[in-house]
GUVO-611052 format. One record per residue (C-alpha): residue in one letter; x, z, y. Coordinates in steps of 0.5 Angstrom, whole numbers, plus 2048, in hexadecimal, padded with zeros to 3 digits. Each point is the difference from the previous one (the first is absolute). Layout:
N
aXZY ...
% end
This chain:
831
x800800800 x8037FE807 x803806804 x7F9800805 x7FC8027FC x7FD807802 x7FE8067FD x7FC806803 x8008067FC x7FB8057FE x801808802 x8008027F8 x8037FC7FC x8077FB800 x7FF7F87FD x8077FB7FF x7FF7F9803 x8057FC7FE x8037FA804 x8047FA7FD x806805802 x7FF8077FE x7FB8057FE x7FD804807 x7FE8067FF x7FC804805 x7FF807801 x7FA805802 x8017FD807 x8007FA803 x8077FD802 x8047FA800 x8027FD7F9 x8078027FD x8027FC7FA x8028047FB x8078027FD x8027F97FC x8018047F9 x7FA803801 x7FC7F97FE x8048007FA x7FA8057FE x7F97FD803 x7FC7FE7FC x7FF7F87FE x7FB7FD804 x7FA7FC7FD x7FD7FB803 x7F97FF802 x7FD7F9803 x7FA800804 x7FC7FA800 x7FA7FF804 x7FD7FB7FD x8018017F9 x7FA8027FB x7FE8077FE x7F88037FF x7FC802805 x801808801 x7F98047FE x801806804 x8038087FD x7FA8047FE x7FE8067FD x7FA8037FB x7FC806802 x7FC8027F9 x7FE807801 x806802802 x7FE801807 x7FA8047FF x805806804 x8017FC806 x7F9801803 x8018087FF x806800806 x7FE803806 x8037FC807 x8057FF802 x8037FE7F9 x7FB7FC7FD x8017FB805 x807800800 x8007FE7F8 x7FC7FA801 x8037FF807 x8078007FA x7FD7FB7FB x7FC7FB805 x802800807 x8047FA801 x807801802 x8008087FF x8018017F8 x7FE7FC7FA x7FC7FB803 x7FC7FF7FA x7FE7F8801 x7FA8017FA x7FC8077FE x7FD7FF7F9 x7FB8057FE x7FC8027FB x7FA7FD7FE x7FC8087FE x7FD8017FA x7FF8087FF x8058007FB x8078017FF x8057FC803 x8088047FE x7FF805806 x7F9801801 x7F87FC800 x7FE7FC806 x7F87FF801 x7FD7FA7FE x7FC7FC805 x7FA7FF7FB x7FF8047FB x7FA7FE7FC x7FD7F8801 x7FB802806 x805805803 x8057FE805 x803803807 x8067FE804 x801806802 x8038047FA x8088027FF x805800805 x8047F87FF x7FB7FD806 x802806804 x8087FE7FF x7FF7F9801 x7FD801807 x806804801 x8047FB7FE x7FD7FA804 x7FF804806 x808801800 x8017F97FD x7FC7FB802 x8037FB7FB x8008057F9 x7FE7FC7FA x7FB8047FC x8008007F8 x7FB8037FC x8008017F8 x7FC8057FB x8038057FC x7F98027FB x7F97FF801 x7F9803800 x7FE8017FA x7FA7FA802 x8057FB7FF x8037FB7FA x8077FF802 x8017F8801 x7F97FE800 x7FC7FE806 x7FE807801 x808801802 x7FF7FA805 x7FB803803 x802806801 x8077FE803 x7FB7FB805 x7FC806802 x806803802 x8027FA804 x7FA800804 x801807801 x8067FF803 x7FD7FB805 x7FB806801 x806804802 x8037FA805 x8067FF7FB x8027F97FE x8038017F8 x8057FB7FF x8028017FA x7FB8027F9 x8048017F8 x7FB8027FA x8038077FE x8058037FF x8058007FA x7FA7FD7FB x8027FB7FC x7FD7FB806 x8047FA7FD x7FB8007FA x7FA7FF805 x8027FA804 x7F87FE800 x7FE806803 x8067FD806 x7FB7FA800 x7FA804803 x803804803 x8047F9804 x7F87FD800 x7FD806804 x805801804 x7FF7F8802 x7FA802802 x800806803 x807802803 x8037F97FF x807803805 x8028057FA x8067FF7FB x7FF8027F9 x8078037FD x8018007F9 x8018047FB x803806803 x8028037F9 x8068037FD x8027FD7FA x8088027FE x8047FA7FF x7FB7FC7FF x7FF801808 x7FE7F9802 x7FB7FF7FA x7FA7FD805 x8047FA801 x7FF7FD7F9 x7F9802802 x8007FC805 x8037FA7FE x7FC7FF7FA x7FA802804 x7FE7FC806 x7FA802803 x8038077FF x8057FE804 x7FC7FC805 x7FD807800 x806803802 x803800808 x8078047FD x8038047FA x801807802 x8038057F9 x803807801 x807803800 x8047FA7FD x807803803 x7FE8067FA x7FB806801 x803805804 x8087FE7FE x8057FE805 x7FE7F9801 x8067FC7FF x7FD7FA7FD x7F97FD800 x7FD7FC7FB x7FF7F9801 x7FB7FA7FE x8027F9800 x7F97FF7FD x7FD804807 x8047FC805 x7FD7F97FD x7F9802802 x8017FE808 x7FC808801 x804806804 x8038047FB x800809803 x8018067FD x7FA803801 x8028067FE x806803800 x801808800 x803804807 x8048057FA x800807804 x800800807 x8078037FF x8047FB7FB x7FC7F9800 x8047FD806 x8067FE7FC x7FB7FC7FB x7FB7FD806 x8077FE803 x8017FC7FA x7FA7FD7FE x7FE7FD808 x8077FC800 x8007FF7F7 x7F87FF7FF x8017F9804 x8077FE7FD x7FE8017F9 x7F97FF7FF x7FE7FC807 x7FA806802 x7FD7FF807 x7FE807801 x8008067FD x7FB807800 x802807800 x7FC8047FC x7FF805802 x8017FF808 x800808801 x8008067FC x7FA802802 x7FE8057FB x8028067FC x8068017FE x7FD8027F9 x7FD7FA7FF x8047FA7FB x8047FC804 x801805805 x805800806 x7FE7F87FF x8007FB807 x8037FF806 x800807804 x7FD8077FD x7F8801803 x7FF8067FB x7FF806805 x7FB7FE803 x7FF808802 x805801804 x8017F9802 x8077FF7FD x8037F97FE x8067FD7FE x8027F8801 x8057FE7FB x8057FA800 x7FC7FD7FC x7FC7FE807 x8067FC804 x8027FC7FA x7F87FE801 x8027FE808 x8067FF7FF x7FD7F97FE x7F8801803 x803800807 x8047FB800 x7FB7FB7FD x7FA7FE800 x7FB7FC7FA x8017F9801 x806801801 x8057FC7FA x8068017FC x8067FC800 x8028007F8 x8067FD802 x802806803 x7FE8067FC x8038027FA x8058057FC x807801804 x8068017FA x801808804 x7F98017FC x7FB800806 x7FB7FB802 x7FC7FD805 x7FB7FB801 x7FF7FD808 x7F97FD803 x7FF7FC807 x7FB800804 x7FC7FA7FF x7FD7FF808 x807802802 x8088017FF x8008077FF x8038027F9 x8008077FC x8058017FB x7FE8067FB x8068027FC x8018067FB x8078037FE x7FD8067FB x8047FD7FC x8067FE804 x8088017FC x801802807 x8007FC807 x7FD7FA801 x8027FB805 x7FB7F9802 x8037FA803 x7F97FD802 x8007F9803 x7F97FE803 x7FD7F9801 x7FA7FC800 x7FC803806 x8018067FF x801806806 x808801803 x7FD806803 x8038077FF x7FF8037F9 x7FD807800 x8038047F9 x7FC8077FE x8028037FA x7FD8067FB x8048047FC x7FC8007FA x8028067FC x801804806 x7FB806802 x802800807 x7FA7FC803 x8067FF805 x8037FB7FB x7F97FD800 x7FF7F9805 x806800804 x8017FB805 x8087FE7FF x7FF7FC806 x8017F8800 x8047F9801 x8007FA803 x8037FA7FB x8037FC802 x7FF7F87FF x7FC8037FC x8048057FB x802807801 x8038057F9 x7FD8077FF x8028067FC x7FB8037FC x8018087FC x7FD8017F9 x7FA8037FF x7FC7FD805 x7FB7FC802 x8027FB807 x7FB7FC803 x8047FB805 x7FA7FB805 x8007FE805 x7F9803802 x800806805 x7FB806801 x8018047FA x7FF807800 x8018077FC x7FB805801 x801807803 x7F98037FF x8018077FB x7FC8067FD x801806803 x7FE8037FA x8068017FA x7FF7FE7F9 x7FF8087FF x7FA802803 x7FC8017FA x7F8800801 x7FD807802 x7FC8047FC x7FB802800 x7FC7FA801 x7F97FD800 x7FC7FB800 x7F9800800 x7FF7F8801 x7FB801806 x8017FB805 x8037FA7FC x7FD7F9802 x7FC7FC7F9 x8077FD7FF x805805801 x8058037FC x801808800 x806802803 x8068007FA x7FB7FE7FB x8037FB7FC x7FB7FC7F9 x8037FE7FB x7FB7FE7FD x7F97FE801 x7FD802807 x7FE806805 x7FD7FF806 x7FD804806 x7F88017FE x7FB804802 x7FE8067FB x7FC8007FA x7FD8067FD x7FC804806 x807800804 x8017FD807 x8067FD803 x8057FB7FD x8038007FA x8057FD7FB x7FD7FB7FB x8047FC7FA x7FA7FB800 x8037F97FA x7FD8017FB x8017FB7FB x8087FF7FD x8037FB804 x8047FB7FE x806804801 x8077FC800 x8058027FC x7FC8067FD x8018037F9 x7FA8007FA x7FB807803 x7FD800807 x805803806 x7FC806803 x7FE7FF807 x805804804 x802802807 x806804802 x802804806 x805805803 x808800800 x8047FF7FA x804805802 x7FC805800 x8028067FC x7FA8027FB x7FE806803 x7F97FF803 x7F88007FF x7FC7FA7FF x7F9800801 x7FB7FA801 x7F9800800 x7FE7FA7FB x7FA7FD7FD x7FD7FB7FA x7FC7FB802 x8007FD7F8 x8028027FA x807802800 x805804802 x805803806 x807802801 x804804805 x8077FE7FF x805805802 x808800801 x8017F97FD x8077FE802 x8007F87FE x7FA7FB7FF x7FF7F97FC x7FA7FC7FF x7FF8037F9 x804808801 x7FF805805 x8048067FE x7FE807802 x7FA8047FF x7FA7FD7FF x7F8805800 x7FC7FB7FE x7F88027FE x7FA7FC7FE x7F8800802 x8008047F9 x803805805 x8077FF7FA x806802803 x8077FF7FE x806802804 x8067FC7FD x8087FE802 x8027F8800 x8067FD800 x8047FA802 x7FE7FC7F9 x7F9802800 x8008067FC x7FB806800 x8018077FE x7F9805801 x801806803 x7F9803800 x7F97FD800 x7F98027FF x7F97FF803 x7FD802806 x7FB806800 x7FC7FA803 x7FF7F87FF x8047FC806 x7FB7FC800 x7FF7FA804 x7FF7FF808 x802807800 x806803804 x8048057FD x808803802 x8057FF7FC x807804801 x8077FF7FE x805806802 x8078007FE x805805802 x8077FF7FC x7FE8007F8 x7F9803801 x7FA7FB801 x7F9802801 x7FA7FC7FF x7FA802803 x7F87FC802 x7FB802804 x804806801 x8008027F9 x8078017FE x8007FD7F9 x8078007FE x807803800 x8067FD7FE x8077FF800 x8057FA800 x8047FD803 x8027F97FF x7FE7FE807 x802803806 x7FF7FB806 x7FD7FA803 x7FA7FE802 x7F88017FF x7FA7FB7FD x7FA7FE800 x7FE7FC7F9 x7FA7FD7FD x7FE7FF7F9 x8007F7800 x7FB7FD803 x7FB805803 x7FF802807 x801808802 x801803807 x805805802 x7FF804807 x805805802 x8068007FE x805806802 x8078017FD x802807802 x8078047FF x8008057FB x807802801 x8057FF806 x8057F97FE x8078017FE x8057FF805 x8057FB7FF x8077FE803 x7FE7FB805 x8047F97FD x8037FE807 x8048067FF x8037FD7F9 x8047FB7FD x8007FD7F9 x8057FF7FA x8007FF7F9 x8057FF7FB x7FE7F97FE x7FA7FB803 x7FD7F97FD x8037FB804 x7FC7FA803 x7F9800801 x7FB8007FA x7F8800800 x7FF7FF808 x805806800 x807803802 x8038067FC x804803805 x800809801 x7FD7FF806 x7FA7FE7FD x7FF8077FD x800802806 x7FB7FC805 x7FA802800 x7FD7FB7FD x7FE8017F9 x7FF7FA7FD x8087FF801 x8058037FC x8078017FF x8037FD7F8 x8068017FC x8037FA7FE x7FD7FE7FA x8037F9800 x8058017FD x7FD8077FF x804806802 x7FE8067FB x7FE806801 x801804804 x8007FE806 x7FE803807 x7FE800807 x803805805 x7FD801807 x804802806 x7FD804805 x801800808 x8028087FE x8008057FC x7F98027FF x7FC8057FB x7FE7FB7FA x7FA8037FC x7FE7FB7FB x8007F9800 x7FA7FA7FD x8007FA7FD x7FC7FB801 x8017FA7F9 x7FF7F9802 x7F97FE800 x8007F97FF x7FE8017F8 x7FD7FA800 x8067FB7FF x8058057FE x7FC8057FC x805807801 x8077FE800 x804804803 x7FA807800 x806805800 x7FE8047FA x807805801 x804803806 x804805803 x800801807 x806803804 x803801806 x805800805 x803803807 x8067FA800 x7FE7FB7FC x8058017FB x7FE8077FC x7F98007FE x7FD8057FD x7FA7FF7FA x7FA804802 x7FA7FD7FC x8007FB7FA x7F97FF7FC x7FC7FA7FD x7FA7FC804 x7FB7FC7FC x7FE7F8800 x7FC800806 x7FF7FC807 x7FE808803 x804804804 x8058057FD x803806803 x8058047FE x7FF807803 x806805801 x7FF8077FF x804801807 x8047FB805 x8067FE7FF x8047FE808 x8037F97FF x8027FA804 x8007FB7F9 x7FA8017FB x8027FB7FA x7FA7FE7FB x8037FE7F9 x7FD7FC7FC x8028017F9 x7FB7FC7FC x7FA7FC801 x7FB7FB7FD x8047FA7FE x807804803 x8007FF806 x7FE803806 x7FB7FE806 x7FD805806 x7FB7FE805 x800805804 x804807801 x7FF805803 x803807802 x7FC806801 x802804806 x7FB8067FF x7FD8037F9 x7FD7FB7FC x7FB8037FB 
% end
């Protein structure tokens, strides 16, 4: 590059330009360019050389989006300010992710991963548009960002409806026509999720004459499944099929990069890219909001080199729902404490606007100037149709070391500055995150840039980009307070309890049956939904409420009622959820007045406790008390007042409360009241603390990182691992270091709670605690053995022991190794 060429830096970071000469490197400041000692550039990296042609082909870019399906449902609950700024960082243009199409759920009150959504027609004559908070997000959406896209699909159905039959095409064109209803245009419609879509192409066919006739403007997306390896499957389907394929606007398939894995290849189909149709990703997961920024860097450069996809969907844009749901901790930024109004943006958000505010759908890809660089990062490089502005996305995660582009660019495009942001990927200081590096003029039409490993670059010629500032004021350790109350009054016909969350079925406000004025809670689906992904029995409709870390000290009570034959349960300290599986304490009693207080966990196991017969029939349309009372190991059972049962266990010791429903009849709750029976423990605050073990798994695996911080983070769905690959044996320990000595009275462990892919690996089963006042001496001051579990476990001390390192040891565990989710110490006397 001739010497004239300029650089100006920006206030973080360094960037090396090279000239034909030498390499510049310039400093935090600017000044002038000083060539570098000779015999340092027998150490710079070998250039690689990228030519940038305007005028060469390449696909038109579809835009990047992401996919709320029931995992939003908490964003509605936070209070202003924040609730603002959360959608200000996914939607406004130029401020955080920039989303460029929002896919949404199209409900059908049953489980779809992290919740159930509300259908909008849930028997043939039934139809309201106003049901579920999706439209509420898309007007969010389109008020800041007139140019989104909107994208709908199902996951399940009302029970009313034969899958892939005129009944499914009706039922999605009346959501259509609600949409209208609502002032939304929807641009884009799939079939249904993950169902097998490719084996019903005739079910496209009506569904392409419908919209012919009603909403000619929407593009049909097909299939929208995931089907490891064979990924691209539909595309034979099309092929052979031509009014299938005529019926098709683009080929839409899930998580071709690989279902929560690093993402450093995605599967391509030459059979795919013959059918002259967009090709996306229409889904691909986020990972944890804390580690899936590495893998999205990857897949937004790697997607389009290797498998020629033109858009691609987060699932989930946010995590917002509760930590103890499957998938938890899932998206671009953390949305779950909606009490306190705390969230928490991850990396994850800036690779997305690493490309989003640098581009625009319409824009198109240069395929002659995307590719993989021999230093092992990659990159992909589209232009303005309408204009010579570029933008060039290049990803180094993997990168042996710096990488230097020699860039040359023709054919009509921008000689103007070059503007470099940067994010480090891997890095937890949102300081790292979309930096502005600063920006170079070519000359004749070249320049040389110097790129870091680990990394996500975005060089373009395109200006106003802009990293939001907005931040909670709350800490992710504010927990919600007890006692609370919720006594449904005041809630409009389409509202959501505040921090009631279904899971399955459907509770809404309604006026009060049974002689009872005022509003109430009311399960009202009543025939089984075709569920997605459902096992062989019913799921009982239920909804969850409160904080996962609450300590299981407390008194639940509701007021419920049986319309119909059945039975209600109140759910106490419940410390992980799945559709099928809500671990804790469930009071379940039947019209019969036939109760049973039972223990469930991660696996759906029971265990009774204590059962009986109330002195009186529960009855139907008749409001009866029940009550659910915890302090330590000791439970009381109670109805109408009447205390019926008294027992001790202590398989479960924290989490959440519930309402629940036998599947499909319609109850009413009113008056739910959760009341501390016992002062919480007190525990050394995280933030005066730092984690380290004696071995960790390195690399991400399931979405996630195993690094000793994550033991210690607040969140309860991460954790920190031993190494398992290859495995580390056992013993292994983790040992918290602590700002200073401190009176230590016990310590809880919390097991991983995502049974539900990796059963209980790594449950300690065995362990030694000691301690130590200078980090070289530790002293052993409890040893004991927990059972196989998701609950909470403590190990109490018959007196406090001073200490500046608590070091917790491991000394067997499921499948030898050890994982915690969360560790706590205790800084007064646990029971």
């Amino acid at each position: 590059m001739p010497p004239s060429a300029r650089f100006a830096p920006g206030p973080r970071t360094l960037l090396a330009l090279a000239t034909a000469a030498a390499t510049v490197t310039l400093p935090l400041v600017a000044q002038a360019a000083e060539p570098t000692n000779p015999a340092q550039q027998d150490t710079a990296p070998p250039a690689e050389q990228i030519h940038i042609n305007g005028q060469d082909p390449g696909r038109t870019f579809d835009g990047v989006g992401a996919l709320s399906a029931s995992s939003s449902r908490l964003l509605v609950d936070y209070p202003e300010p924040e609730r603002s700024q959360i959608l200000d960082y996914l939607f406004k243009p130029n401020y955080g992710a920039n989303l460029q199409t929002l896919k949404v759920e199209i409900g059908g009150d049953t489980n779809s991963t992290s919740g159930a959504e509300p259908s909008h027609m849930r028997t043939p004559t039934d139809l309201d548009c106003n049901r579920g908070f999706e439209w509420w997000l898309m007007h969010e959406a389109k008020e800041r960002n007139p140019d989104i896209k909107l994208y709908g699909l199902v996951w399940g159905l009302p029970g009313w409806v034969d899958k892939w039959t005129q009944e499914h095409v009706d039922y999605l064109v009346e959501w259509l026509g609600c949409a209208e209803q609502q002032g939304l245009t929807i641009d884009y419609l799939g079939g249904g999720n993950e169902s097998g879509a490719l084996h019903h192409g005739d079910f496209f066919v009506k569904l392409d004459q419908a919209l012919e006739a009603e909403h000619p403007d929407v593009k049909i997306v097909a299939d929208d499944d995931h089907r490891p390896p064979n990924y691209w499957g539909i595309a034979s389907r099309l092929t052979d099929n031509e009014a299938f394929r005529d019926a098709v606007d683009i080929v839409g398939v899930h998580t071709i990069c690989g279902w929560r894995s690093p993402y450093r290849s995605c599967a391509s189909s030459d059979e795919a890219k013959a059918l002259d149709k967009p090709l996306w990703i229409s889904e691909q997961s986020s990972q944890d909001a804390q580690s899936g920024a590495a893998p999205l860097a990857r897949a937004m450069t790697r997607s389009y080199i290797d498998s020629r996809t033109t858009a691609m969907f987060n699932w989930s844009m946010m995590a917002g729902f509760y930590s103890t749901v499957r998938t938890a901790g899932t998206g671009l930024m953390l949305a779950q404490q909606p009490w306190s109004g705390y969230y928490e943006l991850g990396a994850g958000m800036w690779v997305d606007a690493h490309v989003t505010q640098f581009t625009e759908p319409g824009w198109r890809y240069i395929d002659s100037a995307s590719g993989y660089l021999d230093s092992g990062a990659s990159y992909t490089t589209l232009r303005d149709p309408d204009s010579g502005d570029y933008t060039m996305l290049v990803e180094t995660v993997d990168a042996d070391g710096p990488t230097t582009l020699d860039v040359d660019v023709t054919g009509g495009l921008s000689d103007g500055d070059v503007h470099v942001w940067s994010t480090e990927v891997k890095s937890p200081d949102d300081g790292d995150w979309f930096v502005q590096q600063g920006a170079t003029t070519p000359a004749d039409g070249a320049y040389s840039v110097t790129l870091e490993p680990g990394r996500m670059y975005t060089l373009s010629t395109t200006t106003g980009q802009h990293k939001g500032s907005a931040t909670p004021d709350a800490g992710r350790d504010e927990h919600m307070d007890l006692p609370h109350a919720e006594d449904f009054e005041g809630l409009g016909e389409h509202e959501t309890a505040p921090y009631f969350a279904d899971l399955e079925g459907a509770f809404e406000p309604a006026d009060c049956g049974g002689d009872r004025d005022g509003t109430c809670y009311r399960q009202v689906i009543t025939e089984h939904p075709v569920c997605w992904h459902c096992g062989s029995l019913p799921d009982m409709p239920t909804t969850v409420m409160g904080d996962p870390q609450w300590w299981g000290d407390y008194e639940i009570t509701t007021d419920a009622m049986l319309e119909e034959p059945g039975f209600v349960e109140l759910v106490g300290r419940s410390e992980t959820h799945t559709r099928e599986t809500h671990p804790g304490y469930h009071l379940r009693v039947d019209d019969a007045g036939q109760w049973r207080l039972y223990a469930e966990d991660a696996y759906g196991a029971e265990t009774d406790l204590a059962s009986g017969t109330t002195a009186t029939p529960f009855g139907l349309d008749t409001w009866h008390e029940l009550t659910l009372r915890f302090t330590d190991d000791q439970i009381v059972v109670a109805i109408d007042g009447d205390v019926l049962a008294r027992v001790s266990d202590g398989t479960h010791t924290t989490g959440m409360v519930g309402l629940g429903v036998s599947p499909y009849q319609r109850a009413q709750f009113d008056d739910v009241e959760i009341t501390p029976t016992e002062k919480a423990p007190r525990f050394v605050p995280h933030e005066t603390m730092t984690a380290s073990a004696s071995s960790t798994h390195e690399g991400l695996f399931d979405h996630h990182f195993y690094s000793p911080d994550r033991a210690i983070d607040g969140r309860p769905e991460t954790m920190w691992g031993s190494e398992w690959d290859p495995k580390a044996p056992l013993p292994q320990s983790i040992t918290l270091e602590l700002d200073r000595p401190r009176a230590i009275h016990g310590l809880t462990y919390q097991p991983r709670l995502d049974t539900y892919r990796n059963e209980n690996w790594g449950n300690i089963t065995g362990y030694t605690v000691s301690t130590s006042l200078d980090g070289e001496n530790f002293t052993e001051v409890s040893s004991g053995t927990w059972p196989v579990n998701t609950a909470t476990k403590t190990d109490t001390w018959s007196r406090p022991h001073p200490a500046k390192y608590v070091r917790l040891t491991a000394t067997s565990g499921v499948d030898g190794i050890a994982v915690i989710g969360e560790l706590d110490l205790a800084a007064a006397p646990l029971r």
